[in-house]
N, C-alpha and C positions, 0 to 999 in steps of 0.2 A: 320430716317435720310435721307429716299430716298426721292425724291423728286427735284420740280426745284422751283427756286428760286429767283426774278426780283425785283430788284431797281436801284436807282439813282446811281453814281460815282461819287467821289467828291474825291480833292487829286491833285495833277499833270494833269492828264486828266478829265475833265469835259463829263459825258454820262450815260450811263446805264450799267451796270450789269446783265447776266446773269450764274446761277449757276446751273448745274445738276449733281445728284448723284445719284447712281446704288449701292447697294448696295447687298453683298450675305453672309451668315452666318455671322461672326464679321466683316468682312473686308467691306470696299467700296472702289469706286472710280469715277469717273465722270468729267465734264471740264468745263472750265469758257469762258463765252466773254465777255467784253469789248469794247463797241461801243460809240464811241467820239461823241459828238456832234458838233464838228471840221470835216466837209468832206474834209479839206485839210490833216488828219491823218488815218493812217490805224488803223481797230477794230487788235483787240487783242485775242488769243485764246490761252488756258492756256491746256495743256491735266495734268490731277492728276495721281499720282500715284495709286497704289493700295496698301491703307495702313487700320489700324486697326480703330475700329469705336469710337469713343468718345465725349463725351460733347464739347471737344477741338481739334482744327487738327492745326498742322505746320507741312509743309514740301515744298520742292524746287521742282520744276517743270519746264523743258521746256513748250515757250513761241513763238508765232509764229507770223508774221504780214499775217493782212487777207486782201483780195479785197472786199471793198464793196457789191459784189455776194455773198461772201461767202468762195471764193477760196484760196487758201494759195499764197501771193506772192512767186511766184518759187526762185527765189536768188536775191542778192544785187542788180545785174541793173538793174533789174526788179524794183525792189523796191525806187531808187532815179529818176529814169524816172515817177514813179507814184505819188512819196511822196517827189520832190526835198525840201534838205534840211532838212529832218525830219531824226531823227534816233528810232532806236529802240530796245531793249534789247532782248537776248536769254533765258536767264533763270530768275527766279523769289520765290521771298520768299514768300510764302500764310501762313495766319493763319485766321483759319475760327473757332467762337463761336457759336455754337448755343444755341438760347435761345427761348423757346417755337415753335412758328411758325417760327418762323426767325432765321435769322441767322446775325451774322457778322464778315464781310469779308475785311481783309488789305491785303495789298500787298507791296512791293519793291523789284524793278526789277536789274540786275546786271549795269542799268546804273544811278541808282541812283534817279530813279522817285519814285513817291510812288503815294497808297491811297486808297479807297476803298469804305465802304457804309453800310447800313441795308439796306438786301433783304430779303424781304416777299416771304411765303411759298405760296404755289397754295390752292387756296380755293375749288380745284377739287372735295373734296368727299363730300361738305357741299351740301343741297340743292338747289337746284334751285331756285333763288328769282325774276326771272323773270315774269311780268306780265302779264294775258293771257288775252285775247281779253274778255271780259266781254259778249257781245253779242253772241259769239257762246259757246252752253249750250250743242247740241246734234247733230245728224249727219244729222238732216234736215236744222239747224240754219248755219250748215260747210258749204252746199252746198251752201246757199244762200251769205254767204262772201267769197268764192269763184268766184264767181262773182263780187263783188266788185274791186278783185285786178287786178292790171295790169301784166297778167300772162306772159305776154313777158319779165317781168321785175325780177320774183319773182321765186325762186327756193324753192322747200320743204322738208321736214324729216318727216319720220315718227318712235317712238319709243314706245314699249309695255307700260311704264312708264317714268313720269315723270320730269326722271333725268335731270343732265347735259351735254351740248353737249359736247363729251368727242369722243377721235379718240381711237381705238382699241390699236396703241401699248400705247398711254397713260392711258390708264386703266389695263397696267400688270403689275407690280412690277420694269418695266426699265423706267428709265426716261433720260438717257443721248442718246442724239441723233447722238452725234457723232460719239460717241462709235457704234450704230446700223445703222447709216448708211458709214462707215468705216470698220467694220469689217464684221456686220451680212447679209447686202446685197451686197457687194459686194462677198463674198464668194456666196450665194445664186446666183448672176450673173453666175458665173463663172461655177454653177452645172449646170444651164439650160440654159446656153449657145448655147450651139447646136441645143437646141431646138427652140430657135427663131432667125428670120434674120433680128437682128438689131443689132445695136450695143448702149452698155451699157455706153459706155462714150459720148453717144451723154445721153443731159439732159431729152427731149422729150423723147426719148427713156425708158431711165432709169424711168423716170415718169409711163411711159403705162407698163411695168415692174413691180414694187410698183402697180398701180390698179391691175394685174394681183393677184400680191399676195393676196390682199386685199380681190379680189372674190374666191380667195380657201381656206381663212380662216386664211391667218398668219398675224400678228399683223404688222398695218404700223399708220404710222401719215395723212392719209388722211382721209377723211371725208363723206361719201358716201352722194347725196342728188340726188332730180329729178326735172324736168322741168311739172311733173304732180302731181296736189296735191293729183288723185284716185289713183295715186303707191306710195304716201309718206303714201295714208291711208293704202292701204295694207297694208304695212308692221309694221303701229302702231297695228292694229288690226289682223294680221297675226297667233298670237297666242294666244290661249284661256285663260281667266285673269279671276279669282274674280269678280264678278258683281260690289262688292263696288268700284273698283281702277278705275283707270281715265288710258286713254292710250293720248299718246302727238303729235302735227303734228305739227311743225316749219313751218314760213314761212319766207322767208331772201330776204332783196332787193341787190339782186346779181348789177343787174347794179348801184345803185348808191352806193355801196362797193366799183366797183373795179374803178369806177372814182375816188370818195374821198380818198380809202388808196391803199399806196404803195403794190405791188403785186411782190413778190419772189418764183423764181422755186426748192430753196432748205430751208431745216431746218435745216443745221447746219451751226454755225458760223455768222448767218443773227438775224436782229432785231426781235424781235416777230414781229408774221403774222401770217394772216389766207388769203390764199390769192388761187384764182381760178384757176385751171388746165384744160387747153385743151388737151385733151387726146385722143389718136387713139384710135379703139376700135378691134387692131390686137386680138388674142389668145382671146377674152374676148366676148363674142357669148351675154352674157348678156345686156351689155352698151345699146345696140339699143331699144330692148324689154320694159327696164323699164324708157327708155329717162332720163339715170343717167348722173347727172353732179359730177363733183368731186372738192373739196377744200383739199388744203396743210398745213399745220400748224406745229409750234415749239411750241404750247401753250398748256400747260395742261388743263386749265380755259377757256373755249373760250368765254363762257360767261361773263366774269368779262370780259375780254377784249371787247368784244363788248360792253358792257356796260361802257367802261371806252371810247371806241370811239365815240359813242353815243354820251356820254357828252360833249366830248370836239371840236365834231362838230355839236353839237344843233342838231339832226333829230334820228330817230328811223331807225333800219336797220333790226331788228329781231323780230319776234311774235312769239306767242306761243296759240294753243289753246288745251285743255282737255277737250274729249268726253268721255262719259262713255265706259268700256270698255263692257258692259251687251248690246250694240248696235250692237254686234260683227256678230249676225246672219243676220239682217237687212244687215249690210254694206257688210258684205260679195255676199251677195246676190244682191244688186245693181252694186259692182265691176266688177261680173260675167258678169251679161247685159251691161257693159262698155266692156267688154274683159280684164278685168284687172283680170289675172287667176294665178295659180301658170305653171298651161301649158304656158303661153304665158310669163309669164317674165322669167322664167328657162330652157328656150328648149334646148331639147335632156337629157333630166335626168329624171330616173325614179323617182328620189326623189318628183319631181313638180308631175307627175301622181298620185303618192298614197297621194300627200296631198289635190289634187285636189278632189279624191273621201274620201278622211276623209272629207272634207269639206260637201259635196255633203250626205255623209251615216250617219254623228256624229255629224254635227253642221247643221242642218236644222233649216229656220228662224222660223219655226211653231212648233218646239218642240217637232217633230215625225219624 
């Protein structure tokens, strides 16, 4: 039942639907938006209670008006200065079915609207159906379409396997994003607080924050990527694989992304997005070393969305190629004569030293 969950609205208000849900032993909970395709109307955000798990859910819930950002309209005149003439209800009836991958979802609100929709489940855990560059076969065919691209343009990933691009907190068991960035970072602000000198309600802020966490290992919605495709290879090839598997390196046209789609600095209560962060690189010794860039996202599936923006604006945004991963001593070994080390993207840890001489004593390209 966990999981998120995206379609059309149809009913009273004309838009999309968004549905996530957290789920822990029998119980769940999770929260909805509601974004009009009316920008003379506020989206709508629904927080669930915490109730037991079933094939069928009813229950009433507080209902909120949201700012196109994302942000809660603070009170009433706030709200008719934004939305003259519109009104908006406090509380709401939901009854959500689920049926296979999907779910469906009604609504009526205490002022008398109503509606709802089938939302499709995220196709996050299925394979990756994305296409890979047919011409690059191995890590001398990589070097050479590497050149090809217009690198000022193209940002990279690299992954031990083939998966889907999936963000670290979307691959744990939580899927409501409000809930974790409402409750679990903002508490997390507040413990390391002292420890940095910014402040956490500036957005910027709060952003370089989230990367922070991201390089110590806790689970966020950002997306790690670089501006070099010899440190997206590290890290495909970083660790030693099976001769038979394939390891993967993304390439993404970062610049005609962020002209073509909308770009937002939060993930909750906003449309889906996958959209680029400029980020300080305070507290974070790494950024500079591996020339990481960063992307934001509320999507489980990034792929089905790129692929669904793809279409509906005629041009490709995303590649993918698969090198064997039995290349690993080779590439390793030309990375080094790049400076592309575990010394030089991880400085000050002894962790990058010992894996530097595991490299150097246990993965020799000559097999001695």
């Amino acid at each position: 039942m966990k999981g998120q969950y995206f379609g059309a609205a149809d009913g009273d208000v004309i838009g999309t639907i968004t549905v996530e849900f957290d789920e822990f032993e029998d119980m769940l909970t999770g929260s909805a938006t509601l974004m009009p395709n009316d920008p003379g109307l506020p989206a709508t955000w629904a927080k669930f209670p915490i109730m037991q798990k079933g094939d069928e859910l009813e229950f009433d819930c507080s209902i909120f008006a949201v700012r196109r950002d994302g942000n809660l309209v603070a009170n009433e005149d706030e709200f008719q200065r934004l939305y003259p003439g519109a009104t908006h209800g406090k509380r709401a009836s939901i009854k959500v079915r689920f049926q296979s991958d999907d779910i469906v979802c009604e609504y009526e609100t205490d002022i008398d609207t109503s509606g709802g929709g089938v939302l499709h489940g995220s196709k996050a855990d299925s394979a990756s159906e994305i296409s890979v560059v047919e011409s690059v076969t191995d890590w001398q065919s990589f070097k050479i379409y590497v050149d090809t691209l217009s690198v000022d343009n193209v940002v990279f990933r690299g992954q031990p396997k083939p998966y889907k691009l999936r963000t670290s907190f979307h691959r744990t068991n939580r899927k409501d994003l409000a809930r974790y960035i409402d409750q679990d970072l903002t508490s997390m602000s507040r413990y390391f607080e002292d420890q940095f000198e910014f402040s956490f309600r500036n957005s910027d802020d709060f952003g370089t924050f989230a990367n922070w966490l991201q390089h110590h290992g806790y689970p966020t919605p950002l997306l790690d990527w670089t501006t070099s495709p010899w440190v997206a290879a590290f890290f495909a090839f970083r660790s030693p694989a099976a001769d038979d598997t394939k390891v993967r390196i993304f390439a993404f046209d970062k610049q005609a992304w962020c002209r073509d789609l909308a770009q937002f600095a939060q993930v909750s209560r906003v449309p889906p997005h996958f959209s680029f962060l400029s980020l300080g690189t305070r507290k974070n010794s790494r950024v500079g070393p591996q020339k990481a860039v960063t992307f934001l996202t509320n999507i489980d599936d990034i792929e089905s969305y790129i692929a669904f923006c793809e279409q509906s604006k005629n041009r490709r945004y995303l590649y993918a190629v698969d090198l064997p991963a039995s290349e690993r001593p080779k590439v390793i070994y030309d990375l080094e004569r790049m400076n592309v080390s575990p010394e030089i993207l991880f400085p000050n840890t002894n962790e990058a030293v010992c894996e530097q001489f595991r490299n150097m004593h246990f993965h020799n390209r000559n097999g001695w």
